[in-house]
N, C-alpha and C positions, 0 to 999 in steps of 0.2 A: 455479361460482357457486352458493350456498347459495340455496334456495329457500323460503317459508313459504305457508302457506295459513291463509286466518283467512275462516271463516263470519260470513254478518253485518256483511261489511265495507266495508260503503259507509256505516253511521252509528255515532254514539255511541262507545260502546270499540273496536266492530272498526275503525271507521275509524280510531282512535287508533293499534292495532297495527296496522295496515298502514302508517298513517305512518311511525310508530318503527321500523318493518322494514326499511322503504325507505331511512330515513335510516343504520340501521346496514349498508345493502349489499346485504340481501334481494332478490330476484326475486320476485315474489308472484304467489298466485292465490287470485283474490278469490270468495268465495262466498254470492250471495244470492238472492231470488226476481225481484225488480224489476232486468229486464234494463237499463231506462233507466239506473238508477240505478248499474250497476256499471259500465255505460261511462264516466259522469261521473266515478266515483271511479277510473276507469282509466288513464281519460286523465288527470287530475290528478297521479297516482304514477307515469306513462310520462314525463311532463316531467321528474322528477326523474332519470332515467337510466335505471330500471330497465325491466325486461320485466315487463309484467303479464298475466298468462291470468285471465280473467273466465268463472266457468263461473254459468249460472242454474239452479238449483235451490233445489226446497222439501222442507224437512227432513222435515214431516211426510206426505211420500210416500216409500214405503218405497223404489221403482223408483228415485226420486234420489236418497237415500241409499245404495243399494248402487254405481249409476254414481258418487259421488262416494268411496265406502270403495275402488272399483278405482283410481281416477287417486294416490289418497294409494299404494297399494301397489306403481303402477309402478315400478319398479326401472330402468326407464330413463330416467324422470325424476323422479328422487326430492325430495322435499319432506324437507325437514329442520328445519322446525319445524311443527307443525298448533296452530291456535289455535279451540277451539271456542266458540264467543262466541253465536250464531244464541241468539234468546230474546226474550221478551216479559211483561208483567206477564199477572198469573192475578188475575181477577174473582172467578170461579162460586166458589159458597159448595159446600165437601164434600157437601150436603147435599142439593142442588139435583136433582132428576129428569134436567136435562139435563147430560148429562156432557160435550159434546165439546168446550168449553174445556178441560176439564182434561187430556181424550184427547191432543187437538191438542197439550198443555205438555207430554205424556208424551212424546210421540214428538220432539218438534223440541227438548228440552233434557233428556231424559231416556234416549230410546233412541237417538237419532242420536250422543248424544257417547259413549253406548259403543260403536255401532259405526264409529264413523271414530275413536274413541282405539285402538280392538281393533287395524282396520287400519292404524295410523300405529304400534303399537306392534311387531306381525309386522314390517311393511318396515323398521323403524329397528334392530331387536335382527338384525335377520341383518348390518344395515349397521355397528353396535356404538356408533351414535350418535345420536341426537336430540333432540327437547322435543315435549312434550304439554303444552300448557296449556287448562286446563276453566276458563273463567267461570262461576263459582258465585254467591252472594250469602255474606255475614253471615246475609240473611235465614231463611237453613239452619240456623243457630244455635237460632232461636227458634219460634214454631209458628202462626203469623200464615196458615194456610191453604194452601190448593193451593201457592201460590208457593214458600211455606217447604219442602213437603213431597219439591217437584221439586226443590230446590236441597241440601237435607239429601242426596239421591241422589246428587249431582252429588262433592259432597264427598264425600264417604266412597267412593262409587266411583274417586276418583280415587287414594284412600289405597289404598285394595286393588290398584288398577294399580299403583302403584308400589311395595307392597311385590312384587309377584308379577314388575317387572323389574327387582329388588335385585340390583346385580353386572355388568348387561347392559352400561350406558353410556347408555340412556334415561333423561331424566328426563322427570320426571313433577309438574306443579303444579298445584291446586284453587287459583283466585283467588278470592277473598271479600271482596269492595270491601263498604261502604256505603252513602253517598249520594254518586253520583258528578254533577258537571255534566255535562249530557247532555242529547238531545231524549228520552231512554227516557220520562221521568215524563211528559212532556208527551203525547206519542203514546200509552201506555198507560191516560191519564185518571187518574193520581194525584194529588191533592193535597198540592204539599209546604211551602204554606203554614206552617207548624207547625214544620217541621224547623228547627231553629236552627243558625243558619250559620256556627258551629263543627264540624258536623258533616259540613259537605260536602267533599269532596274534587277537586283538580282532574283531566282524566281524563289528559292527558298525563302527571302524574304518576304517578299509579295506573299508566297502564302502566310507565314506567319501575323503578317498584319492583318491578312484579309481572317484566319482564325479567331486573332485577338476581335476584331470587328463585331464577326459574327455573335461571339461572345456576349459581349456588350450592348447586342443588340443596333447595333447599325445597320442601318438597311441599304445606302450606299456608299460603299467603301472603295475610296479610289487611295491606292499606297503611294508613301512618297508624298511628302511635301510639296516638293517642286511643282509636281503633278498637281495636288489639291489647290496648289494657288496658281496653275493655270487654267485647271476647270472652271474657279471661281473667275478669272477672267472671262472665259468664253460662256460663261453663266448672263453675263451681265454686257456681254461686248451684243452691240446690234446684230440681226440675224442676216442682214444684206453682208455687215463686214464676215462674218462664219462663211458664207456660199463664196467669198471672194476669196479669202483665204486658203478655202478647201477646194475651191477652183486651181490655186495654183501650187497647191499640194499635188492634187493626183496629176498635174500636166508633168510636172514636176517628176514625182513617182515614174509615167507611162515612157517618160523620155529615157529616166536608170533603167527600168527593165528592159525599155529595147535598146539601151545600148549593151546591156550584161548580156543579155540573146545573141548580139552580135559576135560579142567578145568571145562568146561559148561555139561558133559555129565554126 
């Protein structure tokens, strides 16, 4: 029985691909901080048939990231698909004195997914088959702050992974949604008043495209049409107009969230 592991999977997209894993046959193991929370989502996907192993860790401890890069490389029970999803919105301003938001987004969406993509890619190329999929953003696209800066990582690391297992039988996917329906915006304090709802995406779907992707071998898969021929704009738009843009995106952004701060006091 084919196995997947997906971080982050008790909400939002990870619980999305956990679903959609479950429902394609999958045995999963589920990977978050809130122990409560992955037994709810354990038992939920044990009713549907499968075998769930719920492990609790946090990304941005290096000691649970290495316990979790050993269980993806067990070769006695091997994981045949790892989904790196674990993540959260970035606040702090570059600029800011205090760094350890941004520390915190380095290590749990920036060094954790090269070391458990490193480890899922070792244990899959000896076996001559697997999937790596990196939850990245669009937001990597464009220069909107820490967030952009740790997701731009994300993708391009994930392009260098797979050129470097070209021929193995690993594949390898950088996902790059944009505004997915989800609690993400809500729990991170974003405001998406503004975003017009042409732009949103539903997240069952987004996984489904991002699985058919993976499949196929795609290595970056941004869902949604609309999406893909707006990347392909900001592919090719000058990088002066991106920094201008994204300049008045996040002034934009800083002005909705402190007026919803307000609105909340």
């Amino acid at each position: 029985m084919a196995t997947a592991l997906v971080t982050g999977g008790t909400s939002g997209i990870g619980a999305a691909f956990a679903t959609a894993l479950a429902g394609r046959g999958f045995d999963l193991v589920l990977v978050a901080r809130d122990s409560g929370r992955l037994e709810e989502a354990a038992q939920r996907l044990r009713a549907t048939g499968r075998t769930v192993e719920v492990i609790s860790a946090d990304l941005s401890d290096r000691a649970d990231v290495a316990k979790l890069a050993e269980r993806i490389e067990d070769q006695s029970s091997p994981i045949d698909v790892v989904v790196n999803n674990a993540g959260f919105g970035v606040h702090a301003r570059l600029t800011d004195p205090d760094t350890s938001e941004l520390d915190n987004a380095i290590e749990v969406m920036c060094r954790s997914v090269a070391v458990l993509s490193g480890a899922a890619a070792r244990a899959m190329r000896e076996r001559g088959r697997g999937t790596v999929i990196n939850v990245s953003s669009t937001a990597g696209y464009i220069t909107t702050g820490g967030y952009s800066a740790v997701k731009s990582f994300v993708t391009t690391y994930t392009e260098a992974l797979a050129v470097e297992l070209a021929g193995t039988g690993v594949r390898v996917t950088a996902l790059c949604p944009g505004w997915v329906r989800t609690e993400f915006h809500d729990r991170a304090g974003i405001s998406t008043r503004s975003i017009p709802s042409g732009l949103w995406i539903d997240v069952d779907r987004l996984v489904a495209d991002a699985l058919r992707d993976a499949g196929r071998g795609v290595v970056v898969s941004v869902p949604s049409l609309r999406f893909k021929i707006l990347m392909a704009l900001v592919k090719f738009a000058p990088r002066a107009s991106i920094r201008w843009i994204s300049g008045r995106m996040s002034s934009s952004r800083r002005a909705a969230n402190a007026a919803q701060s307000g609105a909340h006091r």
